[in-house]
FIVEX-700527 format. One record per residue (C-alpha): residue number from 1; residue in three letters; z, y, x. Coordinates in nm, 3 decimals, always signed. Layout:
// FIVEX-700527
REC num residu      zz      yy      xx
REC NUM    ala       Z       Y       X
...
END
This chain:
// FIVEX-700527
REC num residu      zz      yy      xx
REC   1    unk  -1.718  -4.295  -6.330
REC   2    unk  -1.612  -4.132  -6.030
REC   3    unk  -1.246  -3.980  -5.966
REC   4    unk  -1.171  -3.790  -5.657
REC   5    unk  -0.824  -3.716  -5.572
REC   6    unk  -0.761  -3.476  -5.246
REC   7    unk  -0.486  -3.447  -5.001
REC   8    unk  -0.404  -3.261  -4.694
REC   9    unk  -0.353  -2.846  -4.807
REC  10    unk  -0.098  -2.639  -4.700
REC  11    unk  +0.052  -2.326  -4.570
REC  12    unk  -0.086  -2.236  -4.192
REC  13    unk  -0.070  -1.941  -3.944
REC  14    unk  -0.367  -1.767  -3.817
REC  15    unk  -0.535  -2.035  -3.517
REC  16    unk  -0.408  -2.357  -3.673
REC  17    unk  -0.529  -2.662  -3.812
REC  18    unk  -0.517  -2.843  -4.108
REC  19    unk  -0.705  -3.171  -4.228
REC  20    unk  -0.846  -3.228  -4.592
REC  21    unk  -0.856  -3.533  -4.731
REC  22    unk  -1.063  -3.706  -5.038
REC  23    unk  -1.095  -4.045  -5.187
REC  24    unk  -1.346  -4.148  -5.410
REC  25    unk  -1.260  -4.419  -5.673
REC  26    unk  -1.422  -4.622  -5.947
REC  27    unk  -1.677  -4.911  -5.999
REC  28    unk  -2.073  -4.908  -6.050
REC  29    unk  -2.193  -4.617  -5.806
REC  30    unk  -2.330  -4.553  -5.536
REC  31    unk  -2.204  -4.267  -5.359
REC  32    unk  -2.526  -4.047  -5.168
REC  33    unk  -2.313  -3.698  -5.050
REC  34    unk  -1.962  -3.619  -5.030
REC  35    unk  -1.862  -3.272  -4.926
REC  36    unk  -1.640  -2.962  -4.994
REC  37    unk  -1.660  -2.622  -5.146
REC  38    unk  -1.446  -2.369  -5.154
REC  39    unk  -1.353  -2.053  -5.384
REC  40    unk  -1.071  -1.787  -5.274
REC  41    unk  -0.947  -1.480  -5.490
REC  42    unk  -1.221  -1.307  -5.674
REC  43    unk  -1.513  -1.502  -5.499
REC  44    unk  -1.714  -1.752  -5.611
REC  45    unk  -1.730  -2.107  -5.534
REC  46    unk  -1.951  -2.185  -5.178
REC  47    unk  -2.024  -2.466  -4.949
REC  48    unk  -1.782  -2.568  -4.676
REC  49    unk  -1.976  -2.868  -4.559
REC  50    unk  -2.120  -3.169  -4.691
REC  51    unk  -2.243  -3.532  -4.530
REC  52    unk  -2.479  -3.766  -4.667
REC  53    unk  -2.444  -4.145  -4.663
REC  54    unk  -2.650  -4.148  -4.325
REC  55    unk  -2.415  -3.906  -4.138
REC  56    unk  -2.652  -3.613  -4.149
REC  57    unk  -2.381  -3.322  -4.180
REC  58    unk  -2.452  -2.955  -4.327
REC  59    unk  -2.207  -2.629  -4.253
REC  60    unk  -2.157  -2.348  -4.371
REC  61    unk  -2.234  -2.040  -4.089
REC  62    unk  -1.846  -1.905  -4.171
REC  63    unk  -1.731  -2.223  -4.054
REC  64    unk  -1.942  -2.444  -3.826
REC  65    unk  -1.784  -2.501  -3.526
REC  66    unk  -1.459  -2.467  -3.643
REC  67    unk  -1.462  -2.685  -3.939
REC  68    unk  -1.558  -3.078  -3.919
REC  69    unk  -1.682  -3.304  -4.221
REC  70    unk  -1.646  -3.687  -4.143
REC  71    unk  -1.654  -3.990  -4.348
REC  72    unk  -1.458  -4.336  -4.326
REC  73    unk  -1.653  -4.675  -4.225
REC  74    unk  -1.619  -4.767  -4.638
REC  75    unk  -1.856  -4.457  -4.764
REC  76    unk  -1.571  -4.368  -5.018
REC  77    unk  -1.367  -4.124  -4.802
REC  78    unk  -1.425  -3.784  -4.709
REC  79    unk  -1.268  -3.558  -4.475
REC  80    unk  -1.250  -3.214  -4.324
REC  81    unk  -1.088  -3.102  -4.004
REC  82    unk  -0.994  -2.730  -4.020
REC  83    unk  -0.947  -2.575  -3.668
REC  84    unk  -0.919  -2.237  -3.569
REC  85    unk  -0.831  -2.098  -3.923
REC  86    unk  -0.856  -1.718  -4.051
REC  87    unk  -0.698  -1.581  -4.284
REC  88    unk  -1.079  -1.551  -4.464
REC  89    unk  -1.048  -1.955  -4.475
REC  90    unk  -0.768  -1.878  -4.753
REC  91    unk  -0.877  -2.099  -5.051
REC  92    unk  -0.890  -2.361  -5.325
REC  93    unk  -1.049  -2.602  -5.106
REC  94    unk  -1.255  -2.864  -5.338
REC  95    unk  -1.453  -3.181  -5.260
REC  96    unk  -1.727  -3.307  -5.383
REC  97    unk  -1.951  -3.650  -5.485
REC  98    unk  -2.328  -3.740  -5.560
REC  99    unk  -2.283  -4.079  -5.685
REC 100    unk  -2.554  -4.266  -5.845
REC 101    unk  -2.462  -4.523  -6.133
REC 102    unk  -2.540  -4.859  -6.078
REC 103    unk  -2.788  -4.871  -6.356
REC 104    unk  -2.914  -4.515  -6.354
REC 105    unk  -3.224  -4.324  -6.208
REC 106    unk  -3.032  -4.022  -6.189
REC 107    unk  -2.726  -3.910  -5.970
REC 108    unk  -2.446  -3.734  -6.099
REC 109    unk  -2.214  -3.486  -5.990
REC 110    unk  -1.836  -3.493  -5.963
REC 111    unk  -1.548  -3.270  -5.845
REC 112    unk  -1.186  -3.321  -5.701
REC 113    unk  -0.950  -3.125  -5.884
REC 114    unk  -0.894  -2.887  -5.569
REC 115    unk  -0.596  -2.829  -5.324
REC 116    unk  -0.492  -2.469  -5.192
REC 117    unk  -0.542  -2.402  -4.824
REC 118    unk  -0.349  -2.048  -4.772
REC 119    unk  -0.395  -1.903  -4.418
REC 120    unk  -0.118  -1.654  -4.269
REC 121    unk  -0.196  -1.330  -4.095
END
């Protein structure tokens, strides 16, 4: 019900800056958190940050105060501006919905299909 399509990942030195972007598409839902995770080589998927639909903002310690999740005045946009970047920040960079179907109780979860942030040394 929900399609996310992200833009914005790239190739970087050490110190730079990059900015993630998502839009969320559709009809009949009501979007409650967007946010982004993150999995590099041989690690597991983990938070980057995530924002509610009241601006309340969550970060992961590896990257608050370098890292900052916004949204756009529609509620359907999500975005992440990646300062400061380390080589650690090398990943598949994906973002993330809790949209609620018009006509359901229950919120569901949906994923972009992820973009590659790669960090130089």
């Amino acid at each position: 019900q929900v399609q996310l399509v992200e833009s914005g990942g790239g190739l970087v030195q050490a110190g730079g800056s990059l900015r993630l972007s998502c839009a969320a598409s559709g009809r009949g839902f009501s979007i409650n958190v967007m946010g982004w995770y993150r999995q590099g080589p041989g690690k597991q998927r983990e938070l980057v940050a995530l924002v509610t639909n009241s601006g309340r903002t969550t970060y992961a310690n590896s990257v608050k105060g370098r890292f900052t999740i916004s949204r756009d005045n529609t509620g359907n946009a999500v975005y992440l501006q990646m300062n400061s970047l380390k080589p650690e920040d090398t990943s598949v960079y994906y973002c993330y919905c809790q949209a609620r179907p018009t006509y359901d109780l229950n919120d569901k979860l949906y994923w972009g299909q992820g973009t590659q942030v790669t960090v130089s040394e």
